[in-house]
N, C-alpha and C positions, 0 to 999 in steps of 0.2 A: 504493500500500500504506500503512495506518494504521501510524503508526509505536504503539512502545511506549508512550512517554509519551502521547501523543494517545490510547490505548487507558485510561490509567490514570485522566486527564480524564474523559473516557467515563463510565468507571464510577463517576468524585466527583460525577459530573448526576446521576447518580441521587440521590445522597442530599439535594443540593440542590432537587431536584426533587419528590420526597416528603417531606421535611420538614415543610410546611406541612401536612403530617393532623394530625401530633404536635402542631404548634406550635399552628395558630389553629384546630383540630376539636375534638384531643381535651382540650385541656387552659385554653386560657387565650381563647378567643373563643366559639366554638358551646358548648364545657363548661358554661362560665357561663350562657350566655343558653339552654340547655337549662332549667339546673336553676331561672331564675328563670321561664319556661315549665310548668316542671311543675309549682312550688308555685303558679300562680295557677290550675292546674288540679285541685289536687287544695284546695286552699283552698276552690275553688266547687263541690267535691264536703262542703264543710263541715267539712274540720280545719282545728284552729287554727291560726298561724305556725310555731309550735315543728313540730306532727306534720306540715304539709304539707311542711316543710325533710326533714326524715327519711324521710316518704315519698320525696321528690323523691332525695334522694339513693341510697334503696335501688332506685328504680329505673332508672337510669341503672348502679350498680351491677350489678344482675343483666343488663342486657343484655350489660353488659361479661365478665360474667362466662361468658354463654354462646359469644360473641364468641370468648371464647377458646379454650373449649374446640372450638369448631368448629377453631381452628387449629392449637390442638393436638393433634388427629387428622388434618388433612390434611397438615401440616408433611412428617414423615417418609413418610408415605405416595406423594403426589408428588414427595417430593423423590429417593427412591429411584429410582422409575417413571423421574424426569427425568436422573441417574446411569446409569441403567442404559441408554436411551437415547440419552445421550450430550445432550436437545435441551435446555433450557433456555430460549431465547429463546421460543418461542412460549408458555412458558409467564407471561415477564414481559408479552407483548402482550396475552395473556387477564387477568392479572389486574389490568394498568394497565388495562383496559377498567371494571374492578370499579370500582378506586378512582375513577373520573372519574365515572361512574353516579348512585355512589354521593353522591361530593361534590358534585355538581350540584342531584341531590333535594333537598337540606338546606333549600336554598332556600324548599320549601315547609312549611316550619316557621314556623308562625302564633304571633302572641302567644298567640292563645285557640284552640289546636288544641284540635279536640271527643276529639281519642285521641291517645295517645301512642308508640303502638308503633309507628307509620309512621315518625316521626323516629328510634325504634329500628333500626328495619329496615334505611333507611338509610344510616345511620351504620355501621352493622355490614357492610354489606355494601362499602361503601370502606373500611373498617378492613381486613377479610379481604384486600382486596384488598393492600393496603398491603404488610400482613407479610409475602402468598405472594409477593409482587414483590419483598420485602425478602431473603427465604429464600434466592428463586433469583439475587438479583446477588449476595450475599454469597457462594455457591456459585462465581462465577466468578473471584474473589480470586485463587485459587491460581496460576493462568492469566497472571495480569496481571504477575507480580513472584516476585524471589528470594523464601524463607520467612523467611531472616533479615530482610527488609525488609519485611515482611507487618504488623508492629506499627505504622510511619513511614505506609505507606498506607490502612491501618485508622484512625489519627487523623487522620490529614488528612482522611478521605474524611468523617469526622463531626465535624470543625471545618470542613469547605467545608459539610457539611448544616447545620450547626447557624447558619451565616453568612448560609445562603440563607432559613432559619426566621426568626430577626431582621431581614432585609431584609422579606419579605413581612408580618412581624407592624407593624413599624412601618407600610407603606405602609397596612395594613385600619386602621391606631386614627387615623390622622393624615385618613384620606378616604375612609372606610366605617363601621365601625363608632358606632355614637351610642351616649351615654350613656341609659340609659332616665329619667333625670329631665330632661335638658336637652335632650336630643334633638339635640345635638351632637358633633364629634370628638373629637379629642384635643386638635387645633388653632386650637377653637372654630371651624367650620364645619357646614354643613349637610352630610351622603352627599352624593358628586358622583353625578353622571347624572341629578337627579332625586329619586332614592331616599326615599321616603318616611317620616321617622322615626317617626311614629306607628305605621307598622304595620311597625316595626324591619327593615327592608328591606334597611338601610346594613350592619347586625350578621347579618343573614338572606344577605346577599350574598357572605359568607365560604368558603360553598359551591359556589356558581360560579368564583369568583376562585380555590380553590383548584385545581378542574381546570380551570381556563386554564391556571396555573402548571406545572402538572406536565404538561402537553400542549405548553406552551411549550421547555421545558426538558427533556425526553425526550428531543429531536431529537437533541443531541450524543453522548447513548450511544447509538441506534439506530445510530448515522450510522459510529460509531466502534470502539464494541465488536460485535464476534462470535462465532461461537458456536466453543469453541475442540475443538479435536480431540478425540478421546473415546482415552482412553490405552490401553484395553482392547476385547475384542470387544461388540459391541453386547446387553443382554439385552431378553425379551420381558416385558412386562408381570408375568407370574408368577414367572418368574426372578427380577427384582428386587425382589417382595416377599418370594421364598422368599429372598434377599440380606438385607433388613432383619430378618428374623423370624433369620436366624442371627445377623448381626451383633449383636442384642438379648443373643442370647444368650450370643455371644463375651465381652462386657464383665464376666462374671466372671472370664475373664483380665485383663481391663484392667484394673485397680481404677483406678487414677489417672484415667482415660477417666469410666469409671461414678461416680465422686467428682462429678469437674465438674461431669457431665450433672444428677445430682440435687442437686448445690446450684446449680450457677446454677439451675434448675428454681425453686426457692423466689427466691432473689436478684432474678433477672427478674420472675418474678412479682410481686415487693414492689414492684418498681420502676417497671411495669408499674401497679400499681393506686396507686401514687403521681402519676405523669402523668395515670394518666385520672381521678384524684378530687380532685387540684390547685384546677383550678377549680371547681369547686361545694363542694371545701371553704370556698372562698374567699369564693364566694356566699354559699352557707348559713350555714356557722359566723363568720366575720372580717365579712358583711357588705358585702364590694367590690363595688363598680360593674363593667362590662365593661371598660371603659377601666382599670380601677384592675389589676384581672387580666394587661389586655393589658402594662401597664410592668411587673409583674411576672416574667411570659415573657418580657420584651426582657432584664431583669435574668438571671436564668434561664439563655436561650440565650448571650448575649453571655458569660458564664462558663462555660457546655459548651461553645463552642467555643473559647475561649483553654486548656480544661485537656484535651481532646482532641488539641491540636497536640503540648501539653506531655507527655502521658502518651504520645504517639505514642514520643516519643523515648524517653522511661524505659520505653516495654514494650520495644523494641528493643536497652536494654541488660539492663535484667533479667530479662525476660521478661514477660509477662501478669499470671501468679499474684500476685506483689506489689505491682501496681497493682491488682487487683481487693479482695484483701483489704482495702488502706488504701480504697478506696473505699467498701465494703461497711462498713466501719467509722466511716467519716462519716456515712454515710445513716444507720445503726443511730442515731447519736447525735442528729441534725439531726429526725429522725422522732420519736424520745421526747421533745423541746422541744416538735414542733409539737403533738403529743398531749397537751402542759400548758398550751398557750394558748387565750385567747381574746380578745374583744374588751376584757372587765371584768378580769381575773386573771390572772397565771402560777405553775403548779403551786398553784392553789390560793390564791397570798397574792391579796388582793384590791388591781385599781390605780383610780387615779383617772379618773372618767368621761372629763377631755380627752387621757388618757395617750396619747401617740402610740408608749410602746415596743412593746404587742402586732404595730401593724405593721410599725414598724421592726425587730422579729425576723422574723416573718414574710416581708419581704424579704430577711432576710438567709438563711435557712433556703430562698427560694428561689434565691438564690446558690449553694448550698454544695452543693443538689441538682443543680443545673445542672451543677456544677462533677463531682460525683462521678459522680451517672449519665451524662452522656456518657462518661467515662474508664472508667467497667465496662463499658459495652457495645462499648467500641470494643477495649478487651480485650480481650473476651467473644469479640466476631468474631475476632479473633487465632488 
């Protein structure tokens, strides 16, 4: 018999285990090397630097954007369905199947792709998979531990992810990803295996390496966690939606319930299009390299997950709501900075061509995000 603890393990592999979509997909490895893919695509379509950046960013954008909203319509949907059936597990097996599909494709993301909606497609299709896989382990929480201790296990569970994301991000800059001017690591080396830098194979490779990792690293919650008793009589499919469709409507009882749902709604979101435009803001507007990206994310995660451990504890004494706020309120602040930088200026004053402060904020402003959004989400799940 799995003991508790061994079951709690369990379900921290997950996070470890999926991490690496967040870390080297969407944000600070394929992010980047998308969008410098798409400006020399849409550049040889004949706009200048400036519009081919804008283009390139708007579109990665809109796929994100639909991305989403595909998930936010199957989110509650299936997840009632998987409530009301009691099953959950088969539904993390179908959608870990997404996410591996999906990140293995990436692979065939060319420097000089003739279209660009395949690496959409993609991407999108191991993202979905990600979040419904995220949905239903987050569902089994409850399961795992007292409520008063649900805050202690929600940061740990996204300080051990966020540990796993920095393991993996280091080992892609250090022996896979090249820079595209030197065509080198991090390390000054060539991609191991072979990997061909000219035709960014080592950076292209990020995709495969991320569903080994999460194929690797599944084993222990398969292994461990199970699917826990259903506390109620079992419903049929219709039952459970006509359960959602009242519950919707229940929450003008709840106000505090119906509060959360719509502002984390916006908060997530915000936060949400911060990770996935991170990197190509990085690109496009600052200029970075993929490597310059990837130390970025190590900065990043390495502070989501020491204030994840940290907020773990202060949700468990004060609850959620005041860790989310004070978070919610750094990003507010760290967001209007970044919205005044650039490479030449902040807020406007103009700096010196060798001025290294735009990216020394820049860095710091990815500390502080690191630091704040792991600690609301890990609330958030609370």
């Amino acid at each position: 018999m799995v003991s508790a603890r061994k079951r709690i393990w369990g379900w921290f592999f997950f996070d470890w285990a999926s991490q690496p979509y967040n870390t080297l997909l969407l944000t600070f490895i394929f992010g980047p090397y998308f969008a410098e893919v798409a400006r020399g695509y849409f550049a040889a379509q004949g706009a200048d630097p400036l519009m081919a950046s804008a283009q390139a960013q708007a579109y990665w954008t809109g796929g994100q954007t639909i991305t989403g909203l595909t998930i936010a319509v199957l989110s509650p949907v299936l997840g009632a369905i998987a409530d009301g059936t009691g099953r959950r597990m088969i539904w993390i097996w179908v959608f870990s199947a997404m996410y591996v599909t999906g990140s293995v494709a990436l692979w065939w993301t060319l420097p000089d792709m003739p279209s660009l909606i395949w690496p959409i497609l993609w991407f999108s299709l191991g993202f979905i998979g990600m979040e419904m896989a995220t949905t239903f382990t987050n569902a089994l929480m409850p399961a795992l531990t007292r409520p008063e201790d649900m805050g202690k296990v929600s940061g740990s569970g996204f300080a051990f992810g966020y540990a796993g994301g920095v393991t993996a991000l280091v080992l892609v800059l250090f022996f896979l990803a090249e820079s595209g001017s030197t065509g080198k690591t991090f390390i000054g080396i060539e991609p191991l295996f072979g990997l061909d830098p000219a035709m960014r194979e080592g950076t292209r490779s990020v995709g495969p390496f991320t569903a080994i990792w999460y194929i690797v690293f599944m084993v222990p919650f398969f292994l461990w966690v199970k699917e826990p008793r259903l506390s109620g009589p079992r419903r049929k499919v219709s039952e459970s939606l006509a359960f959602l469709v009242q519950s919707i409507r229940d929450l003008r009882q709840r106000r505090s319930l119906a509060a959360f749902l719509v502002s984390s709604m916006f908060y997530r979101d915000a936060l949400n299009s911060v990770y996935g435009l991170g990197g190509a803001y990085a690109s496009n507007v600052m200029g970075w390299t993929v490597v310059q990206s990837g130390i970025f994310g190590i900065l990043a995660a390495v502070t989501a997950g020491l204030a994840c451990w940290a907020g773990g504890g202060l949700d468990a004494r004060f609850g959620p709501k005041p860790v989310i706020a004070v978070s919610v309120c750094v990003l507010i602040s760290v967001i209007v900075v970044m919205v005044g930088l650039t490479p030449q200026s902040l807020f406007g004053v103009p700096l010196a061509e060798t001025s290294r402060l735009p990216d020394t904020i820049f860095y710091i402003c990815g500390a502080l995000i690191g630091a704040a959004g792991g600690t609301v989400q890990a609330a958030s799940r609370t």
